[in-house]
Structure formats: C-alpha cells, structure tokens
MMTF fields as JSON, N, C-alpha, C and O atoms, coordinates in Angstrom:
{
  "mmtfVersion": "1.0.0",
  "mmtfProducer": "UNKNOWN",
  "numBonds": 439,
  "numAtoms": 440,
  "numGroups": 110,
  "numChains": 1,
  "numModels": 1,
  "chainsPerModel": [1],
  "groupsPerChain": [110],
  "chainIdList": ["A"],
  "bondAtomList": [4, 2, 8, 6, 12, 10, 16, 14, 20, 18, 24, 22, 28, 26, 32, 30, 36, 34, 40, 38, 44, 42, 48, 46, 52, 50, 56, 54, 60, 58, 64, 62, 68, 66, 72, 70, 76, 74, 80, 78, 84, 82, 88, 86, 92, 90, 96, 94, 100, 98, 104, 102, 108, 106, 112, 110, 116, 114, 120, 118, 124, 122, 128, 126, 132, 130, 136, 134, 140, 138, 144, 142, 148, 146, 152, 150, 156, 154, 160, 158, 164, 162, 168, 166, 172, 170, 176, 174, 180, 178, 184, 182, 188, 186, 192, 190, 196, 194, 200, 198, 204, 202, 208, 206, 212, 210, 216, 214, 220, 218, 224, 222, 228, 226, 232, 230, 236, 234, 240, 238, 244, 242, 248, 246, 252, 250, 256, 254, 260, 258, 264, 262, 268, 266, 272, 270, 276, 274, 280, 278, 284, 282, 288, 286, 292, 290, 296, 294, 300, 298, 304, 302, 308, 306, 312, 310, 316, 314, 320, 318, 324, 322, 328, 326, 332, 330, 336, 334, 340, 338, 344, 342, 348, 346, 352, 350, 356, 354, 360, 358, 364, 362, 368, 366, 372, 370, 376, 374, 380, 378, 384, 382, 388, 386, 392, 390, 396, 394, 400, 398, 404, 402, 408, 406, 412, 410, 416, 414, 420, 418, 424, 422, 428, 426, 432, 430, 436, 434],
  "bondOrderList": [1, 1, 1, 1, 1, 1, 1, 1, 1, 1, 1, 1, 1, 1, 1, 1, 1, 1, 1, 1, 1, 1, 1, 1, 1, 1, 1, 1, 1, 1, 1, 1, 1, 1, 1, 1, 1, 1, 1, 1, 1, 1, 1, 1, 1, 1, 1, 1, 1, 1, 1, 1, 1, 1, 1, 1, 1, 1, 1, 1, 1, 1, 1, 1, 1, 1, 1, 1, 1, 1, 1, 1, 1, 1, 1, 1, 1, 1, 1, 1, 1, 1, 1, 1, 1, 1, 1, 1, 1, 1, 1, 1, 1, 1, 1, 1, 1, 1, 1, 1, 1, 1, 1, 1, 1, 1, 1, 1, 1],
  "groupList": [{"groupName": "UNK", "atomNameList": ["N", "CA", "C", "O"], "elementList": ["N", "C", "C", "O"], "formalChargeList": [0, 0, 0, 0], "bondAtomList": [1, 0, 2, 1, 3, 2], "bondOrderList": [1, 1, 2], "singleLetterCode": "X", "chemCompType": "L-PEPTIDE LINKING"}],
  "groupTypeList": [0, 0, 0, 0, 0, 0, 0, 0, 0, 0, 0, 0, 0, 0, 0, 0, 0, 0, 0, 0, 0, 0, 0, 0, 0, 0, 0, 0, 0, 0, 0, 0, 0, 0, 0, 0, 0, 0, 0, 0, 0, 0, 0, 0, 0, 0, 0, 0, 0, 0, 0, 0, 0, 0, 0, 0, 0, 0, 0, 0, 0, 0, 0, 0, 0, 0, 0, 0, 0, 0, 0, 0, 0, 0, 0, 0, 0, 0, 0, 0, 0, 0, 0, 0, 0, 0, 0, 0, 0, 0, 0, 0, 0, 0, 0, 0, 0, 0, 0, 0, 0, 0, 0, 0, 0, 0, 0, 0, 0, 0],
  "groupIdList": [1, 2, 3, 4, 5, 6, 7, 8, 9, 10, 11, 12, 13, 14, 15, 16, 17, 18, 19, 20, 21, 22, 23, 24, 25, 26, 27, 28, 29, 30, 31, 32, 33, 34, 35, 36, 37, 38, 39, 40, 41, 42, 43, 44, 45, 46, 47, 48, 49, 50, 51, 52, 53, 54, 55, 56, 57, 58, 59, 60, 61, 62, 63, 64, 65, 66, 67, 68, 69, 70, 71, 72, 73, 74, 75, 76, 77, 78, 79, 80, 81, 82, 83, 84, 85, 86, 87, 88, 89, 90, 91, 92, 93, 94, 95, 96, 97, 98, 99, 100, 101, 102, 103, 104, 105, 106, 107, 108, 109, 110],
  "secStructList": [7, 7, 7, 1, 1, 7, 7, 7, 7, 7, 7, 7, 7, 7, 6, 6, 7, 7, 1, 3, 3, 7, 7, 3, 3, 3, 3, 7, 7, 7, 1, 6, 6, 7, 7, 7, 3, 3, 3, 3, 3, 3, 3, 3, 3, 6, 6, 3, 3, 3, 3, 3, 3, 3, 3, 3, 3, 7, 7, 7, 7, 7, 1, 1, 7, 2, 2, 2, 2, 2, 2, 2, 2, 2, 2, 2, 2, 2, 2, 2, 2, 2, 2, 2, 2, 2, 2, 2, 2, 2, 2, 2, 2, 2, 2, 2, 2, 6, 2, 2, 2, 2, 2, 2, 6, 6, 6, 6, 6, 7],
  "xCoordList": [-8.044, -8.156, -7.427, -7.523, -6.678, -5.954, -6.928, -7.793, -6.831, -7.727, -7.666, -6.651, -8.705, -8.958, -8.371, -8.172, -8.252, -7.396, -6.911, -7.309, -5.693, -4.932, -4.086, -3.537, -4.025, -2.642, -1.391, -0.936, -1.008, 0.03, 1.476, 2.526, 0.942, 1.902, 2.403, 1.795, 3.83, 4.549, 5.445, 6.432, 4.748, 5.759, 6.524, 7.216, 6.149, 7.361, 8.599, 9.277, 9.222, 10.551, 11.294, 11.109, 12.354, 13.595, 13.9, 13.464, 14.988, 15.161, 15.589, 15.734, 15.812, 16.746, 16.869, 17.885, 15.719, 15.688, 15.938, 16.576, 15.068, 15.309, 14.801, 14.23, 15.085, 14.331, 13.093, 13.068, 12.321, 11.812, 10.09, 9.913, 9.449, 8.307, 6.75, 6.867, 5.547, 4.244, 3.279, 3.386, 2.146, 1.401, 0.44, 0.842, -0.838, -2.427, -1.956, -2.137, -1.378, -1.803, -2.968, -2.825, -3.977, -5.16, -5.983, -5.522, -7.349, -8.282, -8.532, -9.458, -8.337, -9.223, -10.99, -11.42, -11.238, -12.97, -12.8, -12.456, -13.01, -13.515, -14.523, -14.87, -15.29, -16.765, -17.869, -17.495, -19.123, -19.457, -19.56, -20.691, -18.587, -18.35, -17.709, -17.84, -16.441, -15.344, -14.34, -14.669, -13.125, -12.241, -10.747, -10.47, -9.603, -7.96, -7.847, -8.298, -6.802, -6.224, -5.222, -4.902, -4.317, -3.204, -1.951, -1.987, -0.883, -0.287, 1.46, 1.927, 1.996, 3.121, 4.456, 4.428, 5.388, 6.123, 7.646, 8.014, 8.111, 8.791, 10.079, 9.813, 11.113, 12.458, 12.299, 12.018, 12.461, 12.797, 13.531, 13.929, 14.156, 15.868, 15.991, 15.419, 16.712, 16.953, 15.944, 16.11, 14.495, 13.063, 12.524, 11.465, 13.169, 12.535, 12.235, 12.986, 10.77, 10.383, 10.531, 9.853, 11.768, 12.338, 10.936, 10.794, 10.345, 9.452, 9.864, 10.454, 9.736, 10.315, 9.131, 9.308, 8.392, 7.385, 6.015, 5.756, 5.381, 3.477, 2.688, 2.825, 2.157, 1.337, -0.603, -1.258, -0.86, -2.3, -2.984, -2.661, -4.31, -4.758, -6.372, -7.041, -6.908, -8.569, -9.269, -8.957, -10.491, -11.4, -12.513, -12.719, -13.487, -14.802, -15.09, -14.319, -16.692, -17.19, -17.725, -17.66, -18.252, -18.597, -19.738, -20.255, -20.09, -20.872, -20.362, -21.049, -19.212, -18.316, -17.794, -17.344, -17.993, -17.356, -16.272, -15.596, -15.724, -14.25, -13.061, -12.006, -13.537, -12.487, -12.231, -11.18, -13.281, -13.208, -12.564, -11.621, -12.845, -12.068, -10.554, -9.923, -9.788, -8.616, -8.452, -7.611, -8.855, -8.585, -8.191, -7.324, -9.088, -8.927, -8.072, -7.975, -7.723, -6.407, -5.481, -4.436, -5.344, -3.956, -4.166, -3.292, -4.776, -4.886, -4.205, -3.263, -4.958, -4.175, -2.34, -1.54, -1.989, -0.832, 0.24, 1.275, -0.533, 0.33, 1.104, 2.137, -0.288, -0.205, 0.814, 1.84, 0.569, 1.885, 3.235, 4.003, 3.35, 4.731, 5.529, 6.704, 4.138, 4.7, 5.086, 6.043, 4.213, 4.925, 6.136, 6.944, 6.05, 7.785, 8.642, 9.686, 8.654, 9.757, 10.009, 11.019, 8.818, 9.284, 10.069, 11.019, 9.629, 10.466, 11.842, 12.631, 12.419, 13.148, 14.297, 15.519, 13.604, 14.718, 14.65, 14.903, 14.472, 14.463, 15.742, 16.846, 15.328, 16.563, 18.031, 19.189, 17.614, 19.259, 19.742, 20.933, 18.398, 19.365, 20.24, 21.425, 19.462, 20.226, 21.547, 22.606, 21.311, 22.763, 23.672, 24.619, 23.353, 24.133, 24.945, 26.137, 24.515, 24.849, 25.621, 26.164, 25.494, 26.557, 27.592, 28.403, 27.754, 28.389, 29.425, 30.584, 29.073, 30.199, 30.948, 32.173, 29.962, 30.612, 31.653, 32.819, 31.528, 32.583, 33.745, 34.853, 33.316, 34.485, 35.484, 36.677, 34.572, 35.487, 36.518, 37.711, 35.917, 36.513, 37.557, 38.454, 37.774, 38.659, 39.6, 40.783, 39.313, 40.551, 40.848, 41.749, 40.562, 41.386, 42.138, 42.805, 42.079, 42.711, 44.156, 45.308, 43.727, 45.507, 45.956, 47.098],
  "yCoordList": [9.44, 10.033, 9.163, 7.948, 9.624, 8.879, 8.595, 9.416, 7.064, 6.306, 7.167, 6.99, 8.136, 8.535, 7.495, 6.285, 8.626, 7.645, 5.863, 4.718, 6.629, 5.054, 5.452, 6.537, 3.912, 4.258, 3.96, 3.039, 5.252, 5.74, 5.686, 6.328, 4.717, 4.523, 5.584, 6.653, 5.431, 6.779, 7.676, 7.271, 8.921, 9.137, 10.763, 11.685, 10.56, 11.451, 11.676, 10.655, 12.874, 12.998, 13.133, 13.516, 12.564, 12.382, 14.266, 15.176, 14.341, 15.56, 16.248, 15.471, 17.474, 18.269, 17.17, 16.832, 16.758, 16.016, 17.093, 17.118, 17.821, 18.575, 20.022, 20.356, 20.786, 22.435, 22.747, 23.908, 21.961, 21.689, 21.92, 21.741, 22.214, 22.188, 22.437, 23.004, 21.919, 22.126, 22.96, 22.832, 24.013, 24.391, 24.797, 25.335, 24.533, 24.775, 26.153, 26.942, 26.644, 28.136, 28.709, 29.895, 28.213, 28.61, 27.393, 26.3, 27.939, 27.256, 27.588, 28.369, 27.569, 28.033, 27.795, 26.884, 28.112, 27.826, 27.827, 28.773, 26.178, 25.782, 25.636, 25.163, 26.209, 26.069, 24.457, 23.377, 24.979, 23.448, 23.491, 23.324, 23.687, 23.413, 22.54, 21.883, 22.258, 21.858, 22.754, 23.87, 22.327, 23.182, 23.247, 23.035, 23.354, 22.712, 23.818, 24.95, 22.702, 23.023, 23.671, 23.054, 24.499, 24.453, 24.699, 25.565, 23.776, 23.686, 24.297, 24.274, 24.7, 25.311, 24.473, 23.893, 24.68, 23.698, 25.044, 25.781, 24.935, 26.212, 25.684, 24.745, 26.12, 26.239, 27.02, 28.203, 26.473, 27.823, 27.635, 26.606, 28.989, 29.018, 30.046, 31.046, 30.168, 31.236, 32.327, 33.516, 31.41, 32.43, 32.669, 33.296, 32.185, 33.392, 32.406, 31.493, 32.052, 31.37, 31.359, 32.138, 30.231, 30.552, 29.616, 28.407, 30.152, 29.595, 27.863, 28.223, 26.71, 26.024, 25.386, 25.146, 25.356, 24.849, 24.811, 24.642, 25.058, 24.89, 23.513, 23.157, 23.316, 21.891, 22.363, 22.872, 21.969, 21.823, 20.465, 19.825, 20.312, 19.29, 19.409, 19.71, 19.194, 19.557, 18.109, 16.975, 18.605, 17.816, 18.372, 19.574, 17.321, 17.433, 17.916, 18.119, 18.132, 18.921, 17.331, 16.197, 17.863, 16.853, 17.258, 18.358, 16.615, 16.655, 17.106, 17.087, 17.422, 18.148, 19.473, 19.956, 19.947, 21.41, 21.61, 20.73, 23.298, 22.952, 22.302, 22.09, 21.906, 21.574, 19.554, 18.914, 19.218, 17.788, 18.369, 17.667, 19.348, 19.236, 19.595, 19.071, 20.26, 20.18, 18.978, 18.31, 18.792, 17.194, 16.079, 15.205, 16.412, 15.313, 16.439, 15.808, 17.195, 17.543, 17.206, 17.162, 16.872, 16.459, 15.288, 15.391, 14.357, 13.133, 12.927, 12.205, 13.723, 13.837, 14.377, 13.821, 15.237, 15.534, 14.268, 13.832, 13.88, 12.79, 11.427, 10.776, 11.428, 10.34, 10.825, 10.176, 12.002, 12.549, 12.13, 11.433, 12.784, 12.245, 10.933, 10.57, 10.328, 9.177, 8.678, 7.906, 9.082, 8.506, 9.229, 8.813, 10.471, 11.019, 10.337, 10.187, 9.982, 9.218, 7.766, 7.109, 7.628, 5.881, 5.993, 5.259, 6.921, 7.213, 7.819, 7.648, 8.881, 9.258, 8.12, 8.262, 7.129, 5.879, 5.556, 6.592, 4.801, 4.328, 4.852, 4.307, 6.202, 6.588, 6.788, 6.788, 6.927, 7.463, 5.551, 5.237, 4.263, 3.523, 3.097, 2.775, 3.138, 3.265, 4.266, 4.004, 5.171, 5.783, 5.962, 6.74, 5.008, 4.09, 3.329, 3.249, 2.74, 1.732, 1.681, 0.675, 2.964, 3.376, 4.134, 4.558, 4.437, 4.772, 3.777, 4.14, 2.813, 1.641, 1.438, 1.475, 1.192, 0.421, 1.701, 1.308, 2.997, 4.057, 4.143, 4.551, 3.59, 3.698, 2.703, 2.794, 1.266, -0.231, 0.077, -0.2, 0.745, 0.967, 2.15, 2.249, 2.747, 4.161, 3.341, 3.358, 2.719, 1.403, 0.671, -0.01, 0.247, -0.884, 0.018, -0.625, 0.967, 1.742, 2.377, 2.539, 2.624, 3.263, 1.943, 1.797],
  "zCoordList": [-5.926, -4.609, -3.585, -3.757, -2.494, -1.497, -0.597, -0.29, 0.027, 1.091, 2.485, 3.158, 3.016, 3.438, 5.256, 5.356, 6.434, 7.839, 7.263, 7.476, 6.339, 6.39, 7.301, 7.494, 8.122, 9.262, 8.498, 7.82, 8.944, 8.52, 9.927, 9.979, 10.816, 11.393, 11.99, 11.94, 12.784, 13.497, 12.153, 11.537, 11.994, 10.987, 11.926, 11.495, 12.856, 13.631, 13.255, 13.132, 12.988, 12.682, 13.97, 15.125, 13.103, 14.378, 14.56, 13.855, 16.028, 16.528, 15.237, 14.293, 15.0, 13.589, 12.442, 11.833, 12.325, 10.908, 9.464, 8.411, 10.161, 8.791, 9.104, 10.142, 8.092, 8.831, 7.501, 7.093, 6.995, 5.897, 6.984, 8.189, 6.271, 6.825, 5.602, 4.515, 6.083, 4.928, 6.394, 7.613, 5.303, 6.08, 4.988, 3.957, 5.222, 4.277, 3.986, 4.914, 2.884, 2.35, 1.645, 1.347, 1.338, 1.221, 0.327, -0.001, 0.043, -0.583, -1.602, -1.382, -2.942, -4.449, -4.819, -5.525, -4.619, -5.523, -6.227, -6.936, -6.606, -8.484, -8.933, -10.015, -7.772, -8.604, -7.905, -7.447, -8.116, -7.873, -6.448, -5.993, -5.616, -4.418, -4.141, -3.109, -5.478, -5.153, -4.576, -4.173, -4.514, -3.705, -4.0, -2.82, -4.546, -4.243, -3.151, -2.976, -2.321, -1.263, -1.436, -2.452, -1.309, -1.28, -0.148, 0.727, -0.36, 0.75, 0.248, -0.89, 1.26, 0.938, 1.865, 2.951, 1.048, 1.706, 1.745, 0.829, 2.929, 3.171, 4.193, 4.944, 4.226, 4.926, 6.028, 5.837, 7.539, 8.615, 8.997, 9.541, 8.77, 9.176, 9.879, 9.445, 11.104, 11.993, 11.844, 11.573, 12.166, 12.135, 11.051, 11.059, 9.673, 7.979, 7.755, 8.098, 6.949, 6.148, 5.154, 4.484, 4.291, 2.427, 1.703, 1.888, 1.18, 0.386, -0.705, -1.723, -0.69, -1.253, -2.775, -3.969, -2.167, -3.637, -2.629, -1.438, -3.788, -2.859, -4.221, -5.392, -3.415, -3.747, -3.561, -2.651, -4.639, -4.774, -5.514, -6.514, -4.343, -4.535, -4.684, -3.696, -5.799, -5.694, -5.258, -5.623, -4.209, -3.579, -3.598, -3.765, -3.386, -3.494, -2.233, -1.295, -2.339, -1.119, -0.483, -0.957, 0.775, 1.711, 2.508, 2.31, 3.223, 4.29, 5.955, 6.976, 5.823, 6.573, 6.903, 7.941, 5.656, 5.607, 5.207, 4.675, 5.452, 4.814, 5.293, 4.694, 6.936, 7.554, 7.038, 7.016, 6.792, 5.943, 4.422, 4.055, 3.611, 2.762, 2.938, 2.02, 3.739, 4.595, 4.691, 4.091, 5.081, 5.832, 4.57, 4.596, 3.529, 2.671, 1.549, 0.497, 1.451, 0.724, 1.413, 0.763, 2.727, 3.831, 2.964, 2.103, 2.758, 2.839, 1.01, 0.683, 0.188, -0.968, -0.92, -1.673, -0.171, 0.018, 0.554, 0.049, 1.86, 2.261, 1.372, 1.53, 0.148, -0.799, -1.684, -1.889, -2.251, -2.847, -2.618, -3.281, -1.407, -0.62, -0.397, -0.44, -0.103, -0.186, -1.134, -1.078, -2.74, -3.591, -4.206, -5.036, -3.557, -3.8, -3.1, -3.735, -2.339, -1.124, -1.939, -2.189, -2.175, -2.829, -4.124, -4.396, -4.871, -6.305, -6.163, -7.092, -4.525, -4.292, -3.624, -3.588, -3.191, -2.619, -4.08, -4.694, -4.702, -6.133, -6.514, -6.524, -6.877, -7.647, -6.699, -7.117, -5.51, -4.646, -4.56, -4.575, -4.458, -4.677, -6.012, -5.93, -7.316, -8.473, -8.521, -9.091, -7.97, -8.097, -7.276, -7.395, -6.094, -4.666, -5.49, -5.193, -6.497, -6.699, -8.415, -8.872, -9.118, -9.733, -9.255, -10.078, -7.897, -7.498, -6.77, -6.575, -6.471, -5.748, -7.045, -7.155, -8.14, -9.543, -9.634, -9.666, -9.678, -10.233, -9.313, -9.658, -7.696, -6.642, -6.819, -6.529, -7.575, -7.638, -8.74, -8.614, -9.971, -11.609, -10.867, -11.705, -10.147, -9.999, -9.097, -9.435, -8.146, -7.112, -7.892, -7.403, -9.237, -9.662, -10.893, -11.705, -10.993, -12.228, -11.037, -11.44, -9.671, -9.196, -8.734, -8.3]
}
C-alpha cells in the first residue's frame, strides 16, 4: 500500500506540458467492503477525450467513507507513477546513452 499524505512536493505541471490527463472512472465492489478504484487516463485534444489506458487499484474500507477510499486509491495511483517515471528515466537514460555511443561510431566511420 502507498504511504498515505507523503509530501509530494510541487508537482504542478509546467504551461502545455502535455494534453495527457487522469480522472476517477468509477468504483468496483469486491466484496467485504473493499473497493478498486478506477482511474482513467485520457488525451484532450481540441475538446474529445481519446481514451489512453485506465488503472485500477483495490483498497480497503475505512472509517471515512468512499471519499477516503478515493483518496487512498489517489494515493495508490500516485505511487504507481512514480514508479513509472523512475523506471521511465532509467530506460530513456540507457538509451541516451546508446545513443551518443551510435552518434560517436557513425562520426568516426565518415
């Protein structure tokens, strides 16, 4: 489970960062009075929403309601991300960096 209000610092996007966007698309009952969240992650482009992938995350019930379990599927989602972002620098720097090696090997071959 992701640590529930970690500061997470300013994660404001810069102006036209991107046209990428997430929004809660609904709740599943699993029973129990557990819950997955699910969240949709979608493109808006000149007004149309292109559907891009949806994400689900199951949480327990609380002493809150559903708006705490929202809350703590945000909190599972965010963790996601983050560890997509960290695995996503990873690899764009590994292949930063077969890429200088293929620019150096192609300048010394003309």
């Amino acid at each position: 489970m992701a640590k529930q209000d970690e500061d997470l610092g300013d994660l404001s996007p810069r102006t036209g960062l991107s046209d990428y966007f997430v929004d809660v698309a609904g709740l599943d009952n699993l029973g129990h009075g557990n819950a997955a969240i699910r969240f949709k992650l979608f493109r808006s482009k000149d007004g149309a929403d292109q559907p891009a992938a949806t994400l689900a995350f199951a949480v327990l019930p609380g002493n809150d309601g559903m708006e705490g379990m929202v809350a703590r599927g945000y909190d599972e989602l965010i963790a996601a991300l983050r560890q997509m972002l960290h695995q996503a620098a990873t690899g764009r720097k590994q292949y930063r960096r077969r890429a200088d090696l293929y620019a150096a090997a192609k300048a010394r071959i003309r």
